[in-house]
C-alpha positions as CSV (number, residue, x, y, z in Angstrom):
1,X,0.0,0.0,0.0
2,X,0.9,3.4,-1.1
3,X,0.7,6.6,1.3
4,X,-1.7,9.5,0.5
5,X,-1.6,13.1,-1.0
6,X,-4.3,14.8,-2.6
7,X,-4.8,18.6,-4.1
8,X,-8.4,17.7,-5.1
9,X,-10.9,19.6,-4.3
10,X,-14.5,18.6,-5.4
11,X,-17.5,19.0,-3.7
12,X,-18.5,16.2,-1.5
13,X,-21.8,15.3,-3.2
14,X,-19.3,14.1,-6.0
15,X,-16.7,12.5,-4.6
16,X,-20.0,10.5,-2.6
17,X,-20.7,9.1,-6.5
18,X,-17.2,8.0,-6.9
19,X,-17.5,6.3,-3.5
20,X,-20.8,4.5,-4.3
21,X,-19.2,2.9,-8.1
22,X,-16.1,2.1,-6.1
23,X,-17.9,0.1,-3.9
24,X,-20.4,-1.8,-6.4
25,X,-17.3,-2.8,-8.2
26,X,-15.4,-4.7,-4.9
27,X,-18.6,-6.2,-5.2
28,X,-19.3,-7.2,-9.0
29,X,-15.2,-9.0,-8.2
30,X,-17.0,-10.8,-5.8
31,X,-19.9,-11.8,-7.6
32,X,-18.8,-15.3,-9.5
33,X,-17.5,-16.4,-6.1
34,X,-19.4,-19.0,-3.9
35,X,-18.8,-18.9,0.0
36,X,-16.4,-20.9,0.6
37,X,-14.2,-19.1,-1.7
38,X,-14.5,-16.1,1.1
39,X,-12.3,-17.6,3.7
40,X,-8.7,-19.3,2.5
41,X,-5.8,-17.5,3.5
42,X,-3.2,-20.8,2.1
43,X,-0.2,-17.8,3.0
44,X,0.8,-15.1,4.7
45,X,0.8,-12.6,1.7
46,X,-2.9,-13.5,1.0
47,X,-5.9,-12.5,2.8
48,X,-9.6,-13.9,2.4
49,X,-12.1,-12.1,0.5
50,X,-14.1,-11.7,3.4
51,X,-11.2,-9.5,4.9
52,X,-10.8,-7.5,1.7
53,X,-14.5,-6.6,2.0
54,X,-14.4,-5.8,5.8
55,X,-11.2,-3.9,5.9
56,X,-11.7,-1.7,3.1
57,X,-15.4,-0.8,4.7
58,X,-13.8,-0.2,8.4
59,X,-11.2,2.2,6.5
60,X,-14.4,4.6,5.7
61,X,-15.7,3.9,9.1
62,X,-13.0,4.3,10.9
63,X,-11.4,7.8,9.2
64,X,-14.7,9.3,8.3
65,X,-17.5,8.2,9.6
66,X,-15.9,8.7,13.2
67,X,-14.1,11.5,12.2
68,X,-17.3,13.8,11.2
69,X,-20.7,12.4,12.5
70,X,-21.1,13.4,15.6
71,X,-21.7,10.5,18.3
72,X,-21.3,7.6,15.2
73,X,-22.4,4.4,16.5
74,X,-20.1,1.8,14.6
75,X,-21.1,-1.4,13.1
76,X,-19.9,-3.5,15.8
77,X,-17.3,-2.8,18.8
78,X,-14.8,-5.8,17.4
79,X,-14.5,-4.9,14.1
80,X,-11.6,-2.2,14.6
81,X,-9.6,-5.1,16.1
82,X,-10.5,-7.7,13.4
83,X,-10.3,-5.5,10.3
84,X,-7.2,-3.2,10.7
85,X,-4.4,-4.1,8.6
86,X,-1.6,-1.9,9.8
87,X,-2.7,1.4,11.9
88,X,-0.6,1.3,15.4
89,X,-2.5,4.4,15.8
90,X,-5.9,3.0,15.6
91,X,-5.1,0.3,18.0
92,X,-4.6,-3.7,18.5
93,X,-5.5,-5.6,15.6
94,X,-5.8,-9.2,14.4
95,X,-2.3,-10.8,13.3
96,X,-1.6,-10.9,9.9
97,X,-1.6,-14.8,9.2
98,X,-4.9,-15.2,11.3
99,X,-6.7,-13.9,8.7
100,X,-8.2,-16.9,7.8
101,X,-9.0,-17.9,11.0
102,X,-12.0,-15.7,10.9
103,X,-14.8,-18.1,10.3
104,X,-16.7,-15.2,11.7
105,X,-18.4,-12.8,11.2
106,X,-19.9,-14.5,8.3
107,X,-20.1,-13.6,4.4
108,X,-23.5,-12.6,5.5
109,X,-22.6,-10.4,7.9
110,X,-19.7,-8.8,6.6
111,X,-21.8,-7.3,3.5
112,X,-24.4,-6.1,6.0
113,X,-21.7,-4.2,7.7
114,X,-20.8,-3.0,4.2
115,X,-24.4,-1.9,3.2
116,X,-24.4,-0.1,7.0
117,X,-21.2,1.8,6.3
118,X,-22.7,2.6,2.7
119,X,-25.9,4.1,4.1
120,X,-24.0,6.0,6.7
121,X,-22.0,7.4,3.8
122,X,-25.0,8.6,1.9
123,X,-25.4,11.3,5.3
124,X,-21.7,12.7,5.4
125,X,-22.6,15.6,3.7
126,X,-25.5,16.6,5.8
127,X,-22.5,16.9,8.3
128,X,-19.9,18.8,6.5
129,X,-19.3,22.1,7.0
130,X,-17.3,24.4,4.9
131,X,-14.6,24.3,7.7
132,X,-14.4,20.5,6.9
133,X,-14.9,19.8,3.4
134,X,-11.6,20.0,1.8
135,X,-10.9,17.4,4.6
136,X,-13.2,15.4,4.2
137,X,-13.2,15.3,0.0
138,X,-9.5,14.5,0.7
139,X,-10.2,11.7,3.2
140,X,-12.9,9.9,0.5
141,X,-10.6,10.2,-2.0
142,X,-7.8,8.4,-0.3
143,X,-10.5,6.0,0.9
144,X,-12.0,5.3,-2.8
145,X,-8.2,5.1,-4.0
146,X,-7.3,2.6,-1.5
147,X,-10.4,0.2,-2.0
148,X,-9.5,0.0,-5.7
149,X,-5.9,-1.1,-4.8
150,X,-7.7,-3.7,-2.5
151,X,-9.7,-4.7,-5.3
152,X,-6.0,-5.2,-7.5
153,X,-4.9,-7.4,-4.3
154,X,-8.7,-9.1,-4.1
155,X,-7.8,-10.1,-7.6
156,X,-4.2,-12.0,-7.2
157,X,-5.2,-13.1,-3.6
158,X,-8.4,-14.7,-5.2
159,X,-6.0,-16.3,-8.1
160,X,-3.1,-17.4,-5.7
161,X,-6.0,-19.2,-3.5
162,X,-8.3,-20.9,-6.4
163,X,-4.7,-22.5,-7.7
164,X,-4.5,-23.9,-4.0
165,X,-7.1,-26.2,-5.2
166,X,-6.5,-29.5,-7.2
167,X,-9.7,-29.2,-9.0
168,X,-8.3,-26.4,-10.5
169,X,-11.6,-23.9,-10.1
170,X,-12.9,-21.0,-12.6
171,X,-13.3,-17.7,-11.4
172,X,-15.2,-17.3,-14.7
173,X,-15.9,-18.0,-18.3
174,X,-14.2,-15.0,-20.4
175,X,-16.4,-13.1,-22.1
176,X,-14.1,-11.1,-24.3
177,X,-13.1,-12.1,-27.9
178,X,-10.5,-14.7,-28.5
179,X,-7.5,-12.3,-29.2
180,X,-6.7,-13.7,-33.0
181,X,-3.0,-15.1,-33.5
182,X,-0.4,-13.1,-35.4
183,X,3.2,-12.9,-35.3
184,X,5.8,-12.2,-32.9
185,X,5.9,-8.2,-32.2
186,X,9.9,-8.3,-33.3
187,X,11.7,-7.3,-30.5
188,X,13.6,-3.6,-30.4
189,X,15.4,-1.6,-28.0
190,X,14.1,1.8,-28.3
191,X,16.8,4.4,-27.5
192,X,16.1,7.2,-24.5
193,X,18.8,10.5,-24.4
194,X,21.4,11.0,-21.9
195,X,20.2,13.9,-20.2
196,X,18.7,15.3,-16.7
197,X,15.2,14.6,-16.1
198,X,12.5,15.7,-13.9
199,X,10.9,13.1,-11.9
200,X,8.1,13.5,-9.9
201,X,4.1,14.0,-10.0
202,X,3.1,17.7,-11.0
203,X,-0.5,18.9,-10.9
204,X,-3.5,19.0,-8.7
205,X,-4.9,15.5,-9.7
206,X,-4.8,12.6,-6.9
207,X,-1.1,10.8,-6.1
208,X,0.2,9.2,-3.3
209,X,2.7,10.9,-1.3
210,X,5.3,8.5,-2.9
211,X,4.8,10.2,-5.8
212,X,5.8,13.5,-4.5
213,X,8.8,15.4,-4.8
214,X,9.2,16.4,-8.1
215,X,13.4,16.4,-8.8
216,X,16.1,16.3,-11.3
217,X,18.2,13.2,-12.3
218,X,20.9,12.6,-14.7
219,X,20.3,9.4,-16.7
220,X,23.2,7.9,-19.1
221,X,22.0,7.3,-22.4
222,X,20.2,3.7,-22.7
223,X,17.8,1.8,-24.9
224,X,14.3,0.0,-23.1
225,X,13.0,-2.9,-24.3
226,X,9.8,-2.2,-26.7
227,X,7.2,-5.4,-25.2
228,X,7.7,-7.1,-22.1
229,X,9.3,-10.7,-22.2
230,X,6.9,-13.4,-23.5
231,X,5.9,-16.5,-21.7
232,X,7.9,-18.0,-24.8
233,X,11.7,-16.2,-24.3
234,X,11.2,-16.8,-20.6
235,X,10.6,-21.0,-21.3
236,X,13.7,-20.6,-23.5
237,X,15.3,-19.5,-19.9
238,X,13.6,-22.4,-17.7
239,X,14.8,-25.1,-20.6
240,X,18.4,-23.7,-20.6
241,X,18.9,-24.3,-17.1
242,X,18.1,-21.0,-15.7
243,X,16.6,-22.4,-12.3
244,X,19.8,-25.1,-12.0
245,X,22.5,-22.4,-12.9
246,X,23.7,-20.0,-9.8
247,X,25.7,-17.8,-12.1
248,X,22.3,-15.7,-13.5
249,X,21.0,-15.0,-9.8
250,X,21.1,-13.0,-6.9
251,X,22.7,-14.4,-3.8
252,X,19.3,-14.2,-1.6
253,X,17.6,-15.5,-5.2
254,X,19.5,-18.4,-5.4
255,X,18.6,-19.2,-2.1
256,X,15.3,-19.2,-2.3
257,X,15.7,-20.9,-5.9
258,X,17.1,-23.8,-3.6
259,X,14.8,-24.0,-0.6
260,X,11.5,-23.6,-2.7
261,X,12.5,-25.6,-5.1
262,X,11.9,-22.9,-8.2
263,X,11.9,-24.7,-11.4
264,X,9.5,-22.2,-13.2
265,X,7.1,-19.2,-12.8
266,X,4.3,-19.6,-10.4
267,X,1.6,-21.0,-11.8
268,X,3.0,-22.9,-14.3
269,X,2.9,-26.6,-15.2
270,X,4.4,-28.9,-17.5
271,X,2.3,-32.3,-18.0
272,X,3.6,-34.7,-20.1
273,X,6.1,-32.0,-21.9
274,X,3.0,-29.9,-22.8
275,X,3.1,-26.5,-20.7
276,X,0.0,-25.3,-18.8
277,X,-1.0,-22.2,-16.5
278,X,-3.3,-21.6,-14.1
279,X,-5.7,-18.6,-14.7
280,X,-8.8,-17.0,-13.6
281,X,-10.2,-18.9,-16.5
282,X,-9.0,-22.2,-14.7
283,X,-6.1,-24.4,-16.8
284,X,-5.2,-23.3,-19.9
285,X,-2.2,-23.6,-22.5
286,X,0.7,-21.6,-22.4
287,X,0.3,-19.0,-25.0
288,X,4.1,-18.2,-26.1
289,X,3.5,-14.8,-27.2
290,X,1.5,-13.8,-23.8
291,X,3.8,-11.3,-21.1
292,X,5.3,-13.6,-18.6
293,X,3.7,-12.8,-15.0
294,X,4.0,-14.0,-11.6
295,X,7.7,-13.4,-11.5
296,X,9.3,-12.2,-8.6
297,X,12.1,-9.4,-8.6
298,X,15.3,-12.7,-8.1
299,X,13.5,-14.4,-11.4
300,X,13.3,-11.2,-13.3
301,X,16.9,-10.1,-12.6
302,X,18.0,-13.7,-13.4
303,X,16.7,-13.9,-16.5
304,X,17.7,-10.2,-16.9
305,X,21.4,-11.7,-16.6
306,X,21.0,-14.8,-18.6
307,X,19.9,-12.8,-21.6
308,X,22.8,-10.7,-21.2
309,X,20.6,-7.3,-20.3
310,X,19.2,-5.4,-17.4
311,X,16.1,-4.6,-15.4
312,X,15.7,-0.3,-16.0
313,X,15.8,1.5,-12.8
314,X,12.4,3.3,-12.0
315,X,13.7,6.6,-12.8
316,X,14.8,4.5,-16.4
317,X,11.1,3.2,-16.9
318,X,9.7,6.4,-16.1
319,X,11.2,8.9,-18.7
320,X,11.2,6.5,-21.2
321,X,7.3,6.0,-20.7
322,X,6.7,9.5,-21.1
323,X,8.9,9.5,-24.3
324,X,7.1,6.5,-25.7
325,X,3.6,6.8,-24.7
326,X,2.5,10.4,-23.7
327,X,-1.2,10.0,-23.9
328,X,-1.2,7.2,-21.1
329,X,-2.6,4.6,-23.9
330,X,-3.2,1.1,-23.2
331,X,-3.6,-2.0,-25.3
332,X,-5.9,-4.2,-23.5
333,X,-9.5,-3.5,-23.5
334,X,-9.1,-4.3,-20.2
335,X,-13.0,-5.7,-19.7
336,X,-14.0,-5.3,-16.4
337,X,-13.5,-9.4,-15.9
338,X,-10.4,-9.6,-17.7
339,X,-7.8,-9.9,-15.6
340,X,-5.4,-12.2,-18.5
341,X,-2.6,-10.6,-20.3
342,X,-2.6,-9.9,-24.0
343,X,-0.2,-10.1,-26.9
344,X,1.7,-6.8,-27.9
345,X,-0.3,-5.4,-30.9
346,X,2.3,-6.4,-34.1
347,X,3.7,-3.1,-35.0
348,X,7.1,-1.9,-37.6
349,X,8.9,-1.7,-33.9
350,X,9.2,1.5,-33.5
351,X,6.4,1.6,-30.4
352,X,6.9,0.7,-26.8
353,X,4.0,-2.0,-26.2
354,X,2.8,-3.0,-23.0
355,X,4.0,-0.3,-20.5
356,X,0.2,0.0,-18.9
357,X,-3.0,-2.3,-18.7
358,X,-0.6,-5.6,-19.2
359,X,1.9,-6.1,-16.3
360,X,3.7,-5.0,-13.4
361,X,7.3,-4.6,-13.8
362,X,10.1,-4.9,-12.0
363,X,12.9,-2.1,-11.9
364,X,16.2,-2.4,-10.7
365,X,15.4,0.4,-8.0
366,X,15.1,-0.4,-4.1
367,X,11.5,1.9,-3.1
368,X,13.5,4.3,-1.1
369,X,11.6,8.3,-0.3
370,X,11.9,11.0,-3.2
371,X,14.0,14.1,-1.9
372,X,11.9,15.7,0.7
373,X,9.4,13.5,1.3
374,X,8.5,13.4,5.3
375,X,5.6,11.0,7.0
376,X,2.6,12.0,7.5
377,X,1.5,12.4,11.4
378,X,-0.9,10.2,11.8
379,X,-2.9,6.8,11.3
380,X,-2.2,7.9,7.6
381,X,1.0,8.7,8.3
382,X,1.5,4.9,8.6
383,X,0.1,4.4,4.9
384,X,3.3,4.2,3.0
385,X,6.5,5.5,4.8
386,X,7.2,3.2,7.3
387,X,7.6,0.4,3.7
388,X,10.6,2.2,2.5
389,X,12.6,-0.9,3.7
390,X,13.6,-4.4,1.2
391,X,11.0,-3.3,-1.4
392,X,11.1,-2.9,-4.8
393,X,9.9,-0.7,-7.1
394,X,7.3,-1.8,-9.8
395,X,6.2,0.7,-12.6
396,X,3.0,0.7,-15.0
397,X,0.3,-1.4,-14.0
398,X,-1.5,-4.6,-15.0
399,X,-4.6,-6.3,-16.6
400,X,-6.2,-6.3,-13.0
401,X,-5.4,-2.5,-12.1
402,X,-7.7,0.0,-12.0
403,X,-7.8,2.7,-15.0
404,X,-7.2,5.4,-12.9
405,X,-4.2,3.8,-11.2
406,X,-2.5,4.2,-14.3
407,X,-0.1,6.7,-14.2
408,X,3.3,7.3,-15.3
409,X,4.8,8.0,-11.6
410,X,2.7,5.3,-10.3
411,X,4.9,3.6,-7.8
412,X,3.9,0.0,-6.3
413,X,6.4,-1.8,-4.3
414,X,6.6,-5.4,-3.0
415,X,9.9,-7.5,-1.5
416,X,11.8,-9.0,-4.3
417,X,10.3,-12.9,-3.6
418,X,6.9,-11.8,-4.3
419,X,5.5,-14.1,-7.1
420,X,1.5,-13.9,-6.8
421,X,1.2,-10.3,-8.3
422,X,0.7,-9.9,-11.9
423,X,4.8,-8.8,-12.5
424,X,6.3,-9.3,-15.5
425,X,10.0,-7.9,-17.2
426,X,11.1,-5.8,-19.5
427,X,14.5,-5.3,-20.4
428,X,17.3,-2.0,-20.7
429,X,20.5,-2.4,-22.1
């Protein structure tokens, strides 16, 4: 999770509107999913569902609902200690990994403590006075920005626990077109100047503090990789040995190559020398000419090596996404139960494919603050700053982010093991 900064100022009536489609769509994710889908927490990095749906709904109760009715009567007296992820401020909370211990509340419950926050929502404004509304519009901005990154994490948690099962279960049935075959996009590294660059989020739209800080670096000349890696270069990797050869990894990558037994991306499988994943749409074929994903910073720097290349730093990824796509366009159609990669549109090779809408992907830059970035005192303060420790940093966004989380300063960050998020690589040389 990202910390917060916002210059907006709309009226609350609406910013309400935002808040209302925001929650429907946590929802409409929820929707294909029967109840024992709600619960499963099979690791640490996963939560349930059910604690996707309850946490984001305490977030609103918790810093707005008690924050500006006057003598608010929450929901129930436990939920603050059950549903708060992070907040040291806010109090005692459940551990982490007992997430799934939670057999209740039930599903049942948990969306009537949704439709109770909802409906205390709908009288905010009849509380708001003009002292309080830049505040307030603030605070359900952050809170409307933070469920959609929970319904990003709803998403690969969901995926990560489905695969848990042997029967191999559908989320859903796709109900976009078949994307028709066509050749290879040829592969080119586009070239970016030497020069110094501003880096940085201007304007008045939302950002995350991370974001902040607009400031100047110097960047060597380089050339950026025009489509992320394919599930088919990365196989040539996984049949030459990459997982068996120490030489292409990290110290702490080989390691973990070694005591989880790595032999390919997550959700792969080869049966009977045919190569499957796992997706949302249950077991399908490995599509060659698909964007790797689920790879974690180690693989992505090891393949990086074995190919004789380079991850780009964020600072890297970030200039030359400007340069090569401006307008913030993205490929995939990105239906609203997508959520599957998509081939890089065949082009003379002189575009940069892929950088939004397809995959996360992995820089070579540890997610450290920007120059004069300071925490925020606070519960919110805890939102971000107190991460800036063995992350790193992901740029763009992927087939299960939200549209306006697409951004070119956009910075998401996880540790450099994490596999279940939709990550993929692209290369600089």
């Amino acid at each position: 999770m990202n910390a917060v900064h916002s210059t907006i100022a709309h009226p609350v009536t609406d910013i309400l509107e935002k808040f209302r489609h925001t929650r429907q769509m946590t929802e409409d994710i929820c929707k294909p999913l029967a109840i024992e889908d709600y619960l499963p927490q099979p690791m640490v990095d996963v939560s349930p569902p059910k604690w996707h749906l309850a946490h984001t709904t305490w977030f609103f109760e918790t810093f707005l609902l008690s924050r500006f009715i006057p003598g608010y009567t929450p929901f129930h007296p436990d939920y603050n200690f059950l549903f708060n992820s992070y907040y040291n401020n806010v109090g005692a909370r459940t551990a982490r990994n007992h997430r799934g211990f939670l057999s209740r509340p039930t599903v049942n419950e948990i969306y009537d403590y949704r439709a109770y926050v909802n409906e205390q929502m709908n009288r905010l404004e009849n509380y708001i006075t003009s002292a309080d509304e830049r505040e307030c519009v603030e605070l359900l901005e952050i809170g409307c920005n933070h469920e959609q990154q929970h319904q990003e994490l709803l998403v690969t948690d969901l995926k990560y626990i489905l695969s848990c099962n042997y029967i191999r279960p559908v989320y859903h049935t796709p109900v976009f077109p078949a994307v028709h075959p066509e050749q290879a996009v040829k592969t080119v590294f586009l070239p970016v100047e030497e020069g110094i660059y501003e880096i940085g989020h201007k304007g008045n739209d939302f950002c995350f503090d991370n974001e902040l800080g607009v400031h100047k670096v110097f960047l060597n000349a380089f050339h950026i990789q025009n489509k992320l890696v394919t599930n088919g270069e990365y196989l040539e990797f996984v049949e030459a040995g990459g997982y068996t050869d120490f030489r292409h990894w990290l110290s702490e990558g080989w390691e973990l190559v070694k005591t989880e037994q790595w032999q390919h991306p997550l959700y792969w499988e080869n049966r009977d020398g045919e190569w499957y994943e796992f997706s949302l749409h249950g077991d399908i074929k490995l599509d060659k000419q698909a964007p790797v994903c689920h790879i974690s910073f180690f693989e992505a720097a090891a393949y990086a090596a074995w190919a004789g290349k380079r991850l780009p730093t964020e600072f890297e990824w970030e200039i030359a996404a400007r340069k090569y796509n401006p307008a913030l366009q993205t490929e995939n159609s990105q239906d609203k139960m997508l959520f599957h990669p998509l081939k890089a549109k065949k082009d003379d090779g002189l575009l940069c494919h892929q950088l939004f809408g397809e995959m996360w992907q992995w820089t070579n830059s540890a997610y450290l603050s920007y120059p004069g970035f300071s925490i925020a005192p606070g519960a919110l303060g805890e939102y971000n700053g107190k991460f800036m420790m063995n992350q790193m940093v992901l740029r763009g966004s992927s087939c299960a982010t939200p549209y306006n989380h697409m951004r070119h300063t956009y910075r998401n960050f996880f540790p450099p093991n994490a596999q279940w998020q939709f990550a993929g690589i692209r290369l600089a040389e």
